[in-house]
N, C-alpha and C positions, 0 to 999 in steps of 0.2 A: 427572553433570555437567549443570549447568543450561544452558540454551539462551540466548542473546543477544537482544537486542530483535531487531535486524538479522534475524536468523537467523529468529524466529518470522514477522516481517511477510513477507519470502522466502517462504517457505511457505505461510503465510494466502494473499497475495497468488496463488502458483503454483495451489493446489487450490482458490480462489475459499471459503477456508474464513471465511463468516461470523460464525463465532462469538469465533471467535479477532481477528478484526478489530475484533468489537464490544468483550473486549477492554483493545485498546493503542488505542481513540481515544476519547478524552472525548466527552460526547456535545455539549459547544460546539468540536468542533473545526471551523477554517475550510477548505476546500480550495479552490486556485487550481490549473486544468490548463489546456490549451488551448483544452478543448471549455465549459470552462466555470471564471468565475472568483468568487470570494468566496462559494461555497455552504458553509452550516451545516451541521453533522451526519453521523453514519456511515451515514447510509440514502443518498446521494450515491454514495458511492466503494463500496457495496455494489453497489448496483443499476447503476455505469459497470463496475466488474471483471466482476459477472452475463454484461452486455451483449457485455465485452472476449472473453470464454471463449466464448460461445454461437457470434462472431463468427471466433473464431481456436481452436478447437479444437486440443489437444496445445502451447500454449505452454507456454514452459519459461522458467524466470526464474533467474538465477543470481546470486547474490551474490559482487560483486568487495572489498568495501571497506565497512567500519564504523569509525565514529569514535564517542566518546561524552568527552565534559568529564568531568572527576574526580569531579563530584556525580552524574553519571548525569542530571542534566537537558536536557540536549541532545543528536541525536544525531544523525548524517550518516549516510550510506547511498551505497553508488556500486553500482549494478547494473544487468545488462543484463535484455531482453526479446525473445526469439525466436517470429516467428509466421508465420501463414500463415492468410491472409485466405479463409475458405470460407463464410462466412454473409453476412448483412446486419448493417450497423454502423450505428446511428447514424441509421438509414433511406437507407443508401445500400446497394445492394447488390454483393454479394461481387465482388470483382475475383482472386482467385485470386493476389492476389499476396504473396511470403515476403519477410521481412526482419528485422533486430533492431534495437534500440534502446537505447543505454545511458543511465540517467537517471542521476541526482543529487538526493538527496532532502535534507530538514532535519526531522527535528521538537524537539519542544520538549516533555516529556516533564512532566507534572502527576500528582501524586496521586492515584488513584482518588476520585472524587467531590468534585473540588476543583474550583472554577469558575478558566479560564484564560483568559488572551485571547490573539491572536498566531494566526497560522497555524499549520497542522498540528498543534494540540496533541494529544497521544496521553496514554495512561494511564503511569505509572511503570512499568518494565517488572518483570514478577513472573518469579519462576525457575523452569520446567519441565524437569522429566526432560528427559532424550537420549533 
């Protein structure tokens, strides 16, 4: 049985797996976070999840909710984020403090090697073994 976009990004996302990141994002995708807004590219959200991990060692990410449009071009994400602050983030350093976080994602799902515009555009999702 093949794996869901949802389900691979989860996992990419949880083991900080670059490759797989590289992937489901176009390489014009835009990302908009809090610590930073309208940056280009997967070398961005590579080097902020690197950072995320280094910073919160044993975070677990869990998958609440996927949504995807009938053509598979679009697709929602609702999921949470468990951590525990033991390194330096961001140049600030560790405060020892745990908590989680539940997001709400969008992306907008393009062809492998197809120029896209729009935020988060990712690659078409491809079907991987269980």
């Amino acid at each position: 049985m093949s794996e869901t976009f949802g389900v691979r990004y989860i996992k990419a996302l949880a083991a900080a797996d670059h490759d797989t990141l590289d992937e489901l994002y176009a390489d014009d995708v835009v990302f908009y976070t809090p610590f930073r807004r309208g940056v280009t590219g997967p070398a961005f959200i590579q080097a902020f999840i690197a950072a995320f991990h280094q910073a919160h060692p044993g975070l677990t990410v869990t998958l609440h909710d996927e949504f995807a449009d009938a053509g598979g071009d679009r697709v929602a994400l609702r999921f949470s984020i468990r951590w525990h602050n033991t390194g330096p983030f961001l140049g600030l350093p560790p405060t020892g403090a745990q908590g989680w976080r539940a997001r709400s994602t969008r992306s907008a799902c393009a062809p492998a090697g197809s120029s896209s515009s729009g935020s988060a555009t990712t690659r078409s999702p491809s079907p991987a073994s269980s």
